[in-house]
Each structure stands twice: as structure tokens, then as C-alpha cells.
C-alpha positions as MATLAB code, in Angstrom:
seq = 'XXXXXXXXXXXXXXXXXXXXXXXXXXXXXXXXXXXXXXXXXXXXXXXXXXXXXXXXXXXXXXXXXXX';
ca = [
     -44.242   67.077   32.554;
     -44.850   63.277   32.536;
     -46.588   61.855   35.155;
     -46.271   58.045   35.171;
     -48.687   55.487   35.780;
     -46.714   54.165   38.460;
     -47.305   57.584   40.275;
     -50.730   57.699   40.187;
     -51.141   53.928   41.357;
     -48.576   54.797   44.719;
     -50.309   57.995   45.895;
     -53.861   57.198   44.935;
     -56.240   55.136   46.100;
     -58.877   53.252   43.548;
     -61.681   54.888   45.171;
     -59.812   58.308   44.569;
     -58.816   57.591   40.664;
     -62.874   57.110   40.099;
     -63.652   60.531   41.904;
     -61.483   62.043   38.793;
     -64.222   63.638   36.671;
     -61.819   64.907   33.520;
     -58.178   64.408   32.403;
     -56.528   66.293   29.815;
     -54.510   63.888   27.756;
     -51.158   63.992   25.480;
     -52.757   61.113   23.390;
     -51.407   58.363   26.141;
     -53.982   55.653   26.270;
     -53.115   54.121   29.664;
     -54.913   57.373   31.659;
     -58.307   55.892   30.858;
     -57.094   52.811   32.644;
     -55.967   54.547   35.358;
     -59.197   56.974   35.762;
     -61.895   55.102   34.905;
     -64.688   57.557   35.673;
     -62.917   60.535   34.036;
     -63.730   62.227   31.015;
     -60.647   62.291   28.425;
     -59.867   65.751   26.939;
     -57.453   65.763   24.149;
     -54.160   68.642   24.882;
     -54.833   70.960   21.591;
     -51.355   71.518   21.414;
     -51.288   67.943   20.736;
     -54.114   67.706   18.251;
     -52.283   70.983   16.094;
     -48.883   68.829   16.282;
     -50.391   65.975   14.789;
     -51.953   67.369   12.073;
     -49.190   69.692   11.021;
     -47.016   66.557   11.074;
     -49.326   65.129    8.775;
     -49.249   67.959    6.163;
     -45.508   67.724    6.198;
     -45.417   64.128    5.679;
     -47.603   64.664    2.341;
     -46.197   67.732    1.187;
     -42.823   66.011    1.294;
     -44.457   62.459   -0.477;
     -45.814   64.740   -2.984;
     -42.331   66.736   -3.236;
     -40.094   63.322   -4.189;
     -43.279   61.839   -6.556;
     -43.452   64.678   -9.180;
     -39.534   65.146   -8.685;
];
């Protein structure tokens, strides 16, 4: 579920963004702006994803160069 910025900034006071001690992220940079105190956890899911995507991407380079 996606939680906007906009969300955060409309039921949240400043003082109550800082209070935030950790936030686990899908790799969105604008949470760190938005909880400036917090600690940034990356989602694993996210981390797996990424790197699987990047096997695929060079298994398929190396697929069409010694085709």
C-alpha cells in the first residue's frame, strides 16, 4: 500500500514526523524528507527484486551477444 507524502504532511505534525525512530522503505527517497529523525530500513522483498532483475538483465545481454 502507498502511502503518499501528502498524507503524512496532513495528519502529522513536524514535531510528530521527528518522534519517528525507523521506517521501512520500498526504495522511495522522499521518506527521509519526510522523517527526518528516522532510521531507513530497506523492504527485503525489495532488495531480492532488484537484484534478481539485475541477473535477468545480464543473462539476457549475455544471451543476444554470443547469439
Amino acid at each position: 500500500m502507498e502511502v503518499s507524502k501528502k498524507h503524512f504532511e496532513n495528519n502529522c505534525s513536524l514535531s510528530e514526523h521527528r518522534t519517528v525512530k525507523r521506517v521501512v522503505i520500498e526504495f522511495d527517497a522522499q521518506y527521509q524528507s519526510i522523517f527526518p529523525e528516522a532510521k531507513m530500513i530497506a523492504n527485503n522483498f525489495h532488495l531480492v527484486q532488484m537484484g534478481l532483475q539485475a541477473l535477468n538483465q545480464t543473462r539476457v545481454q549475455l544471451i543476444h551477444h554470443f547469439s
